[in-house]
C-alpha positions as a printed NumPy array, in Angstrom:
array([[-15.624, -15.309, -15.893],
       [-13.877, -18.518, -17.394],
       [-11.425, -20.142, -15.012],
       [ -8.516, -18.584, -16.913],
       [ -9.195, -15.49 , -15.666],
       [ -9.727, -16.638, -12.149],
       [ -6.381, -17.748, -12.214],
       [ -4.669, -14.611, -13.896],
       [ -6.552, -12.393, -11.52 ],
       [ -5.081, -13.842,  -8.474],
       [ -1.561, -13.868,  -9.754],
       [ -1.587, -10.16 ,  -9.88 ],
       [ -0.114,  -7.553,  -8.245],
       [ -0.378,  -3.916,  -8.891],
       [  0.441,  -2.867,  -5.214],
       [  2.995,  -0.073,  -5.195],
       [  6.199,   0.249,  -3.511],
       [  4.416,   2.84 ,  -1.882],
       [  1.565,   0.719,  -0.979],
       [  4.089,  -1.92 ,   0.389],
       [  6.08 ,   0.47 ,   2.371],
       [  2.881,   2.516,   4.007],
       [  1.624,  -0.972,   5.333],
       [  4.54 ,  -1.473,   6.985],
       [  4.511,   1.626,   8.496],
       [  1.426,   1.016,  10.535],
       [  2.786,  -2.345,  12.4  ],
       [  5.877,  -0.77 ,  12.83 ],
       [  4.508,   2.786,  14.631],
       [  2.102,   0.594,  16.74 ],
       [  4.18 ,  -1.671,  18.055],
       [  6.67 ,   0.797,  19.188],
       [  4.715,   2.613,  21.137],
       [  2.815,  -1.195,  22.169],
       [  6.381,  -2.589,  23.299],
       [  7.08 ,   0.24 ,  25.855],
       [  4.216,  -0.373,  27.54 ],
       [  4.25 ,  -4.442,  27.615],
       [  7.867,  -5.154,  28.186],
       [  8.174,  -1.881,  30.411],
       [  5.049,  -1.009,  32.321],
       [  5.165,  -3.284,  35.11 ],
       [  9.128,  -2.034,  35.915],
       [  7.86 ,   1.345,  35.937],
       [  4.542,   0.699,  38.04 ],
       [  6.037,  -0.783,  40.885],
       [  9.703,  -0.103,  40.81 ],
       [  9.144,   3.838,  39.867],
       [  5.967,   4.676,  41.197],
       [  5.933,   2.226,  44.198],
       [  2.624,   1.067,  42.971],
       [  1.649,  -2.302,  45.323],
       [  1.5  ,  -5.742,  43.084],
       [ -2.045,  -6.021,  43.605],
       [ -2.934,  -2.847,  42.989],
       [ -1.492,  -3.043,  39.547],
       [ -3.193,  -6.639,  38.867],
       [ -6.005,  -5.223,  39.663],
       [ -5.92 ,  -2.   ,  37.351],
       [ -4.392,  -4.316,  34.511],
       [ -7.778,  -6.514,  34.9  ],
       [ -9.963,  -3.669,  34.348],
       [ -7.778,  -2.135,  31.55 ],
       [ -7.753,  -5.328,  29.213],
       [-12.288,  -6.058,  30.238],
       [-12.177,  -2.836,  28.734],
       [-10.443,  -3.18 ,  25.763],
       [-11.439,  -6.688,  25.22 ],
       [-15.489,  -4.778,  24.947],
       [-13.595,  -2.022,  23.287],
       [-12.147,  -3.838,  20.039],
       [-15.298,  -5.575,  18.593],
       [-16.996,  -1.767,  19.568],
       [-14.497,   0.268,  17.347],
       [-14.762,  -2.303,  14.795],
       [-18.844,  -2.389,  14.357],
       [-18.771,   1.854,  14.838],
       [-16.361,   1.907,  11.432],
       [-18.327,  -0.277,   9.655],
       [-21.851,   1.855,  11.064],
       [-20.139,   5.147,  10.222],
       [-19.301,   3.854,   6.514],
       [-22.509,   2.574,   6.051],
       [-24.229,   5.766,   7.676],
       [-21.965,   8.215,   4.804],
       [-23.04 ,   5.753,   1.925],
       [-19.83 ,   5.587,   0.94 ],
       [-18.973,   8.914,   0.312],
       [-15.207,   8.436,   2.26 ],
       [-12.851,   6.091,   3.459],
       [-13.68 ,   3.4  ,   5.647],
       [-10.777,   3.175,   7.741],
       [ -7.722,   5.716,   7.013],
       [ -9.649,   8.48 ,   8.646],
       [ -9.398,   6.394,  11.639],
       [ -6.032,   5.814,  11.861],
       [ -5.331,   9.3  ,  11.487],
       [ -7.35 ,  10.59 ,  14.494],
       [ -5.888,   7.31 ,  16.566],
       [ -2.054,   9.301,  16.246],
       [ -2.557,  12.108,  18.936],
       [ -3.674,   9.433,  21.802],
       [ -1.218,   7.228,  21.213],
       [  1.711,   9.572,  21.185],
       [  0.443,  11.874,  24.113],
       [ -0.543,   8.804,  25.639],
       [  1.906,   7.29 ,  25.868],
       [  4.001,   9.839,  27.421],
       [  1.983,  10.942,  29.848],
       [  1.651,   7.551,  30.966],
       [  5.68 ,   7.161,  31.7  ],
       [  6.251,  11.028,  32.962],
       [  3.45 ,  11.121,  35.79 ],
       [  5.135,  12.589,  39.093],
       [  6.448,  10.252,  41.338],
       [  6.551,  12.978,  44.603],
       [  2.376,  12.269,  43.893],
       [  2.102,   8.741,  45.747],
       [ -1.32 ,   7.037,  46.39 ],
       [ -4.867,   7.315,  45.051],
       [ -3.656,  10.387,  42.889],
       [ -0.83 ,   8.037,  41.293],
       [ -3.62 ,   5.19 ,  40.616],
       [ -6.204,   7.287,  39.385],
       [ -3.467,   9.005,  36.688],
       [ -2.337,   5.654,  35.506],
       [ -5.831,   4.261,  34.765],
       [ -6.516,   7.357,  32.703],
       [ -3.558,   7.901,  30.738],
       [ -3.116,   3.835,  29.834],
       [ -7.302,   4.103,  28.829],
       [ -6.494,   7.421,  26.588],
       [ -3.575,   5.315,  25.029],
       [ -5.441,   2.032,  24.673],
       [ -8.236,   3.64 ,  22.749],
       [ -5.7  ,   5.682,  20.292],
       [ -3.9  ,   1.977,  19.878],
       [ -7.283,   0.577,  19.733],
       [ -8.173,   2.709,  17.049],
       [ -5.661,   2.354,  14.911],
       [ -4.874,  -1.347,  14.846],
       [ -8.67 ,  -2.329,  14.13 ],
       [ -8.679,  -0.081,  11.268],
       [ -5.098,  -0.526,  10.162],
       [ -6.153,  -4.651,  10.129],
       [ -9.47 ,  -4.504,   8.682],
       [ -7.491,  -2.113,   5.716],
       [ -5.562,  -5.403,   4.174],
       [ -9.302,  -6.563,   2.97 ],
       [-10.238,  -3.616,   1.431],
       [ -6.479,  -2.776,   0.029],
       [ -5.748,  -6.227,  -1.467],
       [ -7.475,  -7.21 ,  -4.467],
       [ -6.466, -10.822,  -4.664],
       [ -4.92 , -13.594,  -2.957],
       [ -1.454, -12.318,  -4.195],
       [ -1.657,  -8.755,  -2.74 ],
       [ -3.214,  -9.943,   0.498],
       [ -0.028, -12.039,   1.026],
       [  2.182,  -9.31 ,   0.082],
       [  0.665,  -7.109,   2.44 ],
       [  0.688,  -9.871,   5.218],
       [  4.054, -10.413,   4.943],
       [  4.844,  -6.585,   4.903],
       [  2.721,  -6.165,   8.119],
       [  5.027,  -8.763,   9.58 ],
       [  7.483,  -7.119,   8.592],
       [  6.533,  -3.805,  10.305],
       [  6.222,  -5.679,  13.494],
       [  9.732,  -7.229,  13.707],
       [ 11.11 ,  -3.36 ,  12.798],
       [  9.097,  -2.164,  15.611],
       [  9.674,  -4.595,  17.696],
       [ 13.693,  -4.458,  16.447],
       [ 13.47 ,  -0.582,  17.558],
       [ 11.89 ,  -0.83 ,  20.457],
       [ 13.758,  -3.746,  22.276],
       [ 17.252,  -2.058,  20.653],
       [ 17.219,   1.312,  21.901],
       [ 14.784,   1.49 ,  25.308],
       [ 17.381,  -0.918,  26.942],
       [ 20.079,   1.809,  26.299],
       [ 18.053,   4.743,  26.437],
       [ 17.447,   3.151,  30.592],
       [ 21.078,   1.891,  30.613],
       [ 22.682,   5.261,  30.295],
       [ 20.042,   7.16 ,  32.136],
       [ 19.297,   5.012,  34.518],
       [ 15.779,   2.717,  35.795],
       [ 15.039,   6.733,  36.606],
       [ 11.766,   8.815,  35.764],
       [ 13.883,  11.024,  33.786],
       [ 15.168,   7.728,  31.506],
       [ 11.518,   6.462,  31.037],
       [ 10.099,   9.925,  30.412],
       [ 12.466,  10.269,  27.489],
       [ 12.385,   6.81 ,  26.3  ],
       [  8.244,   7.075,  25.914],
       [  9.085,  10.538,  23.977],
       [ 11.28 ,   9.193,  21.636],
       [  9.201,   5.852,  21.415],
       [  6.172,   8.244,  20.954],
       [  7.476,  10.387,  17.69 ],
       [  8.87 ,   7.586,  16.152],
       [  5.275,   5.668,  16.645],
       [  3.506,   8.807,  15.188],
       [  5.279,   9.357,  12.438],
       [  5.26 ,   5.835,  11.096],
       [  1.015,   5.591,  11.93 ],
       [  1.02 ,   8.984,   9.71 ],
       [  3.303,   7.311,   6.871],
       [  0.927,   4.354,   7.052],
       [ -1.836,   6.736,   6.813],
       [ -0.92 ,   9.017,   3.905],
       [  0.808,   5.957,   1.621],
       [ -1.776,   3.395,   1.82 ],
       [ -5.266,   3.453,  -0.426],
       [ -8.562,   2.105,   0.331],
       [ -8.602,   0.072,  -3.596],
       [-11.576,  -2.231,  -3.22 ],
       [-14.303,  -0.778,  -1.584],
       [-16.418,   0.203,  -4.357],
       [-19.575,  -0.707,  -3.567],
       [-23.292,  -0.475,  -3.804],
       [-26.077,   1.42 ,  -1.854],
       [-27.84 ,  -2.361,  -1.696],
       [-24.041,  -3.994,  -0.696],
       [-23.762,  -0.83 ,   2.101],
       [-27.482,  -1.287,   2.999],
       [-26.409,  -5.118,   3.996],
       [-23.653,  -4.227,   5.416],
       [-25.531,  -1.251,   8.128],
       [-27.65 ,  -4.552,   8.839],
       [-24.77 ,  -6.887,   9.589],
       [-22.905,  -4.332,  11.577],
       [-25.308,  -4.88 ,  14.33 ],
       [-23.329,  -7.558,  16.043],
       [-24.84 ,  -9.627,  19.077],
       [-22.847, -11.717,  21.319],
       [-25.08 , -14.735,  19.315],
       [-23.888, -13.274,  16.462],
       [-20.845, -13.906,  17.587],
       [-20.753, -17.524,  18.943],
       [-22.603, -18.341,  15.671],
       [-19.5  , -17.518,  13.896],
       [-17.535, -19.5  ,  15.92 ],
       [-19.941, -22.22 ,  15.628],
       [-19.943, -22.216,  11.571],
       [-16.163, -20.874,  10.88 ],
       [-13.734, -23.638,  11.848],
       [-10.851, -20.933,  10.568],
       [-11.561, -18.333,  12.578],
       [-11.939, -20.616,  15.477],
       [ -8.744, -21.743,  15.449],
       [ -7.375, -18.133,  14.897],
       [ -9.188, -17.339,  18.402],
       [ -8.139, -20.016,  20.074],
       [ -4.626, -19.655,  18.854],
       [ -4.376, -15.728,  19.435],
       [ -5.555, -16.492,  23.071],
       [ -3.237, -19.301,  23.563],
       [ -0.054, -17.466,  21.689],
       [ -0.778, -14.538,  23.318],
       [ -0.979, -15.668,  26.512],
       [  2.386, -17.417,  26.623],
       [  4.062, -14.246,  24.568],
       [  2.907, -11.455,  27.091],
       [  4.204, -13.434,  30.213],
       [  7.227, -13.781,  28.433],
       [  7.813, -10.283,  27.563],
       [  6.425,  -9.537,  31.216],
       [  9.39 , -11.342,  32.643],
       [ 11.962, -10.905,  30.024],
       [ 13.58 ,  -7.409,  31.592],
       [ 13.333,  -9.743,  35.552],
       [ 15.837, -12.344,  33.702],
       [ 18.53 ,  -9.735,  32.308],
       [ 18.393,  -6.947,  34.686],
       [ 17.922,  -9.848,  37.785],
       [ 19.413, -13.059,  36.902],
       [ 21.671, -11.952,  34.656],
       [ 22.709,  -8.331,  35.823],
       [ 23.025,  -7.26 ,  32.32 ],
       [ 20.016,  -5.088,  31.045],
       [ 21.792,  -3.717,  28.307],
       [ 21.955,  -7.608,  26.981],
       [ 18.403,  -7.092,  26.307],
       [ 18.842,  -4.619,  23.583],
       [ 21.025,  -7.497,  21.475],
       [ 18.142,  -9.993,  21.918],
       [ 16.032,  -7.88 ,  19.352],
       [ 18.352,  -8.062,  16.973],
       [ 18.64 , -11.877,  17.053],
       [ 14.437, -12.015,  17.081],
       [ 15.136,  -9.422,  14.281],
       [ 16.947, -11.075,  11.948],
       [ 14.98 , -14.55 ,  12.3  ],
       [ 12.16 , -12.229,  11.193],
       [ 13.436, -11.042,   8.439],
       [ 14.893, -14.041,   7.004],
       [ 11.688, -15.86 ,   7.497],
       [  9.576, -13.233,   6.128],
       [ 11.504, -12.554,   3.39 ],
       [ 11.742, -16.292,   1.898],
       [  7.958, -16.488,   3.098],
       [  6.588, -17.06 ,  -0.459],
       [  9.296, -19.431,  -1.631],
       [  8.911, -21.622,   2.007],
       [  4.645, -21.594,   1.219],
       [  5.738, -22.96 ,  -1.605],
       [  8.065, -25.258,   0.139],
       [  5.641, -26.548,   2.179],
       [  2.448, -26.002,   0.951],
       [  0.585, -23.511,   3.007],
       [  1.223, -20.532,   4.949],
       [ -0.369, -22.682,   7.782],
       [  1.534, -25.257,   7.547],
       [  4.946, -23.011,   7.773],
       [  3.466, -21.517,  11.155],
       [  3.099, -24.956,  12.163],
       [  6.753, -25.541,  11.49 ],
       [  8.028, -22.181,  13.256],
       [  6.11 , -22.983,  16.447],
       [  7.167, -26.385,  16.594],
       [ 11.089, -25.003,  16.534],
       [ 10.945, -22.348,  18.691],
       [  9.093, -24.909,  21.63 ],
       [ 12.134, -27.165,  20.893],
       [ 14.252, -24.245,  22.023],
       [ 12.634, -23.45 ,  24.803],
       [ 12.373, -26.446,  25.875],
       [ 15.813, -27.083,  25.608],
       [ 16.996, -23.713,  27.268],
       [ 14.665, -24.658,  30.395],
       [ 16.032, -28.346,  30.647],
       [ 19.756, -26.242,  30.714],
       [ 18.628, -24.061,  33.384],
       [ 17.649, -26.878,  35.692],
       [ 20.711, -28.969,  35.027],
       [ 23.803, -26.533,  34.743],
       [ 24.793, -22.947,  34.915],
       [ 23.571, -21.007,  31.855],
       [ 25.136, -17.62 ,  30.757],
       [ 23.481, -14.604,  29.964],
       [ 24.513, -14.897,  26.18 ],
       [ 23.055, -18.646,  25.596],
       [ 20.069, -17.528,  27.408],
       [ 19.748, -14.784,  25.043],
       [ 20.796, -16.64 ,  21.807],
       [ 18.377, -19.597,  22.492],
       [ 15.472, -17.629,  23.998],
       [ 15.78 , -15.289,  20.999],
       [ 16.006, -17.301,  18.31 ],
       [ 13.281, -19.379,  19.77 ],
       [ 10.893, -16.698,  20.345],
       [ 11.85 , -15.3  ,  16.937],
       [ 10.806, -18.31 ,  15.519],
       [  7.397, -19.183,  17.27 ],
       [  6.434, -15.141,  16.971],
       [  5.947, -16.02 ,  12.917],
       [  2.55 , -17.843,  14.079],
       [  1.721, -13.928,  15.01 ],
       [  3.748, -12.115,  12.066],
       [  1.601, -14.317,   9.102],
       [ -1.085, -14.755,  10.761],
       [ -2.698, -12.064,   9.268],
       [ -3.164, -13.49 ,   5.598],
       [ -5.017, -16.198,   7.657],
       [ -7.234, -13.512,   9.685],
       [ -8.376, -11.923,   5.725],
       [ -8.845, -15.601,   4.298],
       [-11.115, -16.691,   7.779],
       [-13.146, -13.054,   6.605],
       [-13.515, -13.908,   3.22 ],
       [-14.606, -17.954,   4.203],
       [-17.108, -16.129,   6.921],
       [-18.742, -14.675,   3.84 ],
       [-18.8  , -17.489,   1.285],
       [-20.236, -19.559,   3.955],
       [-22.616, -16.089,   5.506],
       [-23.009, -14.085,   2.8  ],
       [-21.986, -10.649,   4.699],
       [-18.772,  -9.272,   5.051],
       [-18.051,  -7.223,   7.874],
       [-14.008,  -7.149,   8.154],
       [-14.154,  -4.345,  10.949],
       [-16.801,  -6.221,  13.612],
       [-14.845,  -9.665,  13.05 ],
       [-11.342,  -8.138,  12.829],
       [-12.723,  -6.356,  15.99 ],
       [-13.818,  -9.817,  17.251],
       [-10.132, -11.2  ,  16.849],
       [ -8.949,  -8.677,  18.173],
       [-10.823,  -9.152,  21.216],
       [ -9.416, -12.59 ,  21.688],
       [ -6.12 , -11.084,  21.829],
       [ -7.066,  -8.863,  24.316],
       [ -8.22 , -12.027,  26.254],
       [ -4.933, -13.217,  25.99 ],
       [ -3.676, -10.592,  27.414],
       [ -5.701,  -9.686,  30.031],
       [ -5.501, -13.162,  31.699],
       [ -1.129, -12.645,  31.052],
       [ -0.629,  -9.244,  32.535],
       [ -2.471,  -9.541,  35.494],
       [ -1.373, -13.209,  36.293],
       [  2.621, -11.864,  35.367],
       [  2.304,  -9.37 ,  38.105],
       [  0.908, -11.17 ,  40.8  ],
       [  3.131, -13.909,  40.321],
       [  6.367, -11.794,  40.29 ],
       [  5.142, -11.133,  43.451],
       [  4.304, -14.351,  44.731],
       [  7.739, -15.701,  43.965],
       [  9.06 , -13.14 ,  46.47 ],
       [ 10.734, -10.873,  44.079],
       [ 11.871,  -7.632,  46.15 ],
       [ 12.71 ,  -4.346,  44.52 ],
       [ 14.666,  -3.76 ,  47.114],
       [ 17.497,  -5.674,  46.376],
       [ 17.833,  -5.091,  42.883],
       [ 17.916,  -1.156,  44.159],
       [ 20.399,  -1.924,  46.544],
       [ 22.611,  -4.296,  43.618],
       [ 21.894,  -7.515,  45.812],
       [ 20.725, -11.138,  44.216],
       [ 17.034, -12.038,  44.516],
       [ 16.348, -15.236,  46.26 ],
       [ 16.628, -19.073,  44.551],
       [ 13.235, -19.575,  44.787],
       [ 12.545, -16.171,  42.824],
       [ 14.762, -16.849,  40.158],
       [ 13.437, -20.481,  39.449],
       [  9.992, -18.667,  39.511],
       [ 11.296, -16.529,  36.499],
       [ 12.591, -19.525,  34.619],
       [  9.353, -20.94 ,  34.712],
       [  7.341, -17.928,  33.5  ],
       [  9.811, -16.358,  31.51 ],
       [ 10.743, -19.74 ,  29.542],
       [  8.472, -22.875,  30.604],
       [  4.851, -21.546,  30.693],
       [  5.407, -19.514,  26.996],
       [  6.661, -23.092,  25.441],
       [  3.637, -24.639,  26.548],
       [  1.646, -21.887,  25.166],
       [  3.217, -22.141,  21.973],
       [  2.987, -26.156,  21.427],
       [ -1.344, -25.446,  22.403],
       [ -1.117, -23.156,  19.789],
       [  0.288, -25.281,  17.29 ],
       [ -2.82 , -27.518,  18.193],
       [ -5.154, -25.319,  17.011],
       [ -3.436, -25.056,  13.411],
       [ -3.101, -28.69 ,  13.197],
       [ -6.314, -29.863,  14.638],
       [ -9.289, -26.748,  14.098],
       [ -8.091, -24.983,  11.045],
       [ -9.663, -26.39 ,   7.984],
       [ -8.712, -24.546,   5.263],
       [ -6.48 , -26.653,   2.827],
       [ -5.511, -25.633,  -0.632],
       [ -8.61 , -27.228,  -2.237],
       [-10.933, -25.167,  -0.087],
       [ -8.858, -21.812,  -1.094],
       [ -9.36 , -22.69 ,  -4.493],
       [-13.378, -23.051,  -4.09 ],
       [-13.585, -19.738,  -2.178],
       [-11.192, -18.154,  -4.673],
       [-13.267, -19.276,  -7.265],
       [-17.004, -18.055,  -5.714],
       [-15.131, -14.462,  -5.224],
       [-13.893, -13.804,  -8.204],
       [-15.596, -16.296, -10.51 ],
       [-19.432, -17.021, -11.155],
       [-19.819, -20.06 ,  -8.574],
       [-22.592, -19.319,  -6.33 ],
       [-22.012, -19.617,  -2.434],
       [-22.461, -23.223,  -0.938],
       [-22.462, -24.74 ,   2.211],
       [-19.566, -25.998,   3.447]])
C-alpha cells in the first residue's frame, strides 16, 4: 500500500447520518439514567430514606470494589464470548441490548423503594437494586465504548464518532440536570417526585440505549479464525497483564491517571452541587439553568472540535487548554466566595461555564482511549478493545469510588443537618464553607492534576500518530517504541 493511499484512507468517511446519530444515542441514554443516580442518590439516601451517613459510605464503598472488578470482567467475557462463536455475531450490540431492561427497571426501583420500610430491610433493597442497575450500566457502556474501534475505520471516523459520543453526553447530561430539578421543584424533595423523576429518566434512557442499538453497525470486525484464535488467548487478562500495560503504554497511563484524577474531582462536585443551590442558595430550581450553560459550552466546543485540533494541533493539546480554563474559573469563583458575598446566579454562571469547560477532558477523551488501543497493539501485537476499555473503565470506577464515599462522609462531617433544610432554616457557617471547598476548591485541584497527566505522561504527538497510522493501514511492520 503506497503512502498515497495511507493518506486517502484516513481522510475518509463513509459513516452515515444514521451511524452518527445512533452513537450519540448511547452516551446520551446512559448518562441520563447515570446523572439521577450521581447528582441525586445521596439526597434521596439520607434525606428520603433516613439512611445514616455512614451507612451509605459504607454501601457506596462496596458498590464501586464491585464495579471497579466488574468493568475489566464484562469487558474480557465479550471478547471470550466473540472468540468462543468464531465470529458468527456481533461483538458488542447484543450487549447493549440485553443491558436496557436493568438499567431502566433499575433504576426505578432504586428511587421508589418504601420509605414506611426503615432499617436493615431499607439497606438490603438499596444494595440490590443500585447492583442490578450498575451491571445493566456496566454492560452497556463497556460495549457501547469498545464499539467506536470496531465501527470506525480510520482516524477520521473515530474522531467523528468521538466527538458525537461527546456530544451524547452533554444532551444527557443537558436533560437530566434540566428537567429532574423541576420535576423535584414542583413535586417536591418527596418519594412521589423522585419515583417519577427515575420513571421518566428511565424511558428516556431506554429508548435512546435501543436507538444506539438498532442504528449503529459493527463495520470492521472481519476477521480471521487465526486473528479470533489470538484474540481467545489475549482475553485471558491477569492483573500482570495489566500493570505490564501500564508499564509499556505511556498513553494509556496517562488516560488512567487522568480518569482517576478527573473523576475524582467531577463526582464530588456533582455530589455537592444540589447542597450549594438547594442550601446556600435556596434556589434548587437554579440548578436546572446550570445545564444549559454546561450545555451550550459543550456544544460549541464540540462542534468547532475539528477546526480547534486544527487550531492547535492535537486533540490533546485542546483538552489541555479546556482544563486549564475551567481551573481558572474555579479558582476565581472560590477566591469570590472567601472575599465577598456571591449570588446564586454568578455562582452558577462561573461554576458552569467552568465545569463545562474542564468536562471536554472527559467528552474527547474518547478518540484518545481508541488511539491508546490501537498504540497497545502496534507496540503488543494483540488487540483486545473490550478487556482494556474494561481496564479504563475500571479506573473510572476508582475515581469514583474514592469520591462518593469520601462526599458523604464529609457532608456529614461538616455538620450538615437535614433537619434544617426540612424545617427552611440556614445550615451552619462552618457547613457552608465545607461545601465551598468540596463543591468548588477540591474539583479545581483535581482538574489542574489532570492536566498534568496530558502534559507530562501522554506521549503521543503527531509524528507518532503518523507511524502507527502508517503500520495499520500500510505495510510497515510493528516496532518498538
Amino acid at each position: 500500500m503506497t503512502e498515497q493511499t495511507v493518506d486517502a484512507s484516513l481522510k475518509q468517511n463513509n459513516l452515515s447520518l444514521k451511524h452518527r446519530i445512533g452513537y450519540l444515542a448511547g452516551d446520551m441514554g446512559g448518562v441520563i439514567t447515570l446523572t439521577m443516580v450521581i447528582s441525586y442518590m445521596t439526597r434521596y439516601v439520607t434525606n428520603i430514606l433516613q439512611v445514616p451517613y455512614a451507612t451509605l459510605a459504607i454501601q457506596l464503598m462496596i458498590w464501586n470494589i464491585w464495579d471497579m472488578i466488574n468493568d475489566p470482567l464484562m469487558g474480557t467475557l465479550m471478547d471470550k464470548a466473540f472468540a468462543k462463536s468464531k465470529g458468527a455475531r456481533n461483538k458488542f450490540r447484543p450487549w447493549i441490548l440485553r443491558s436496557i431492561p436493568l438499567i431502566v427497571l433499575g433504576l426505578i426501583a432504586f428511587f421508589s423503594i418504601p420509605t414506611t420500610l426503615g432499617g436493615v430491610v431499607t439497606v438490603i433493597l438499596l444494595f440490590i437494586m443500585k447492583i442490578v442497575y450498575e451491571l445493566g450500566y456496566t454492560m452497556m457502556n463497556i460495549a457501547m465504548g469498545s464499539l467506536l474501534g470496531v465501527m470506525a475505520m480510520n482516524d477520521v471516523e473515530r474522531t467523528t464518532l468521538a466527538s458525537a459520543r461527546g456530544m451524547g453526553s452533554t444532551l444527557g447530561t443537558f436533560v437530566a440536570m434540566f428537567f429532574i430539578p423541576q420535576i423535584l421543584a414542583n413535586l417536591g424533595e418527596t418519594p412521589r417526585g423522585y419515583m417519577i423523576a427515575a420513571i421518566i429518566m428511565s424511558v428516556l434512557g431506554g429508548l435512546c440505549i435501543f436507538i444506539h442499538y438498532a442504528w449503529t453497525e459493527e463495520r470492521a470486525l472481519q476477521v480471521s479464525t487465526e486473528d479470533l484464535e489470538e484474540e481467545a488467548e489475549a482475553s485471558n487478562v491477569k492483573f500482570t497483564d495489566i500493570l505490564n500495560v501500564f508499564k509499556t503504554n505511556r498513553a494509556f497511563l496517562a488516560l488512567c491517571l487522568h480518569s482517576i484524577i478527573f473523576v475524582f474531582g467531577i463526582t464530588l462536585y456533582n455530589n455537592t452541587m444540589t447542597y450549594m443551590y438547594a442550601d446556600v442558595f435556596n434556589d434548587f430550581g437554579l440548578m436546572s439553568y446550570a445545564s444549559t450553560i454546561q450545555t451550550i459550552v459543550s456544544v460549541v466546543i464540540l462542534l468547532t472540535a475539528p477546526q480547534l485540533v486544527k487550531l492547535f494541533g492535537s486533540t490533546d493539546k485542546l483538552i489541555r487548554i479546556c482544563l486549564v480554563l475551567g481551573v481558572i474559573l474555579l479558582g476565581g469563583l472560590y477566591f469570590l466566595l472567601q472575599t465577598g458575598t456571591v449570588t446564586g446566579v454568578i455562582y452558577l454562571i462561573l461554576s458552569s461555564i467552568g465545569v463545562g469547560l474542564a468536562n471536554m477532558a472527559i467528552q474527547l477523551q474518547w478518540g484518545l482511549v481508541s488511539e491508546s488501543i490501537d498504540y497497545n497493539e502496534y507496540i503488543s501485537g494483540k488487540r483486545t478493545e473490550g478487556a482494556i476499555y474494561g481496564t479504563f473503565s475500571l479506573t473510572r470506577r476508582l475515581g469514583q469510588t474514592i469520591s462518593q464515599s469520601l462526599a458523604v462522609l464529609i457532608i456529614g462531617w461538616i455538620g450538615y443537618n437535614p433537619e434544617l433544610t426540612n424545617q427552611g432554616l440556614p445550615q451552619a457557617d462552618g457547613t457552608i464553607a465545607g461545601l465551598q471547598i468540596v463543591n468548588i476548591l477540591i474539583p479545581a485541584i483535581a482538574f489542574a492534576l489532570s492536566w498534568m497527566s496530558f502534559r507530562f505522561v501522554w506521549n503521543i504527538d503527531n509524528e507518532k500518530r503518523a507511524e502507527i497510522s502508517a503500520w495499520k493501514y500500510g505495510d510497515a511492520d510493528t516496532t518498538e517504541i
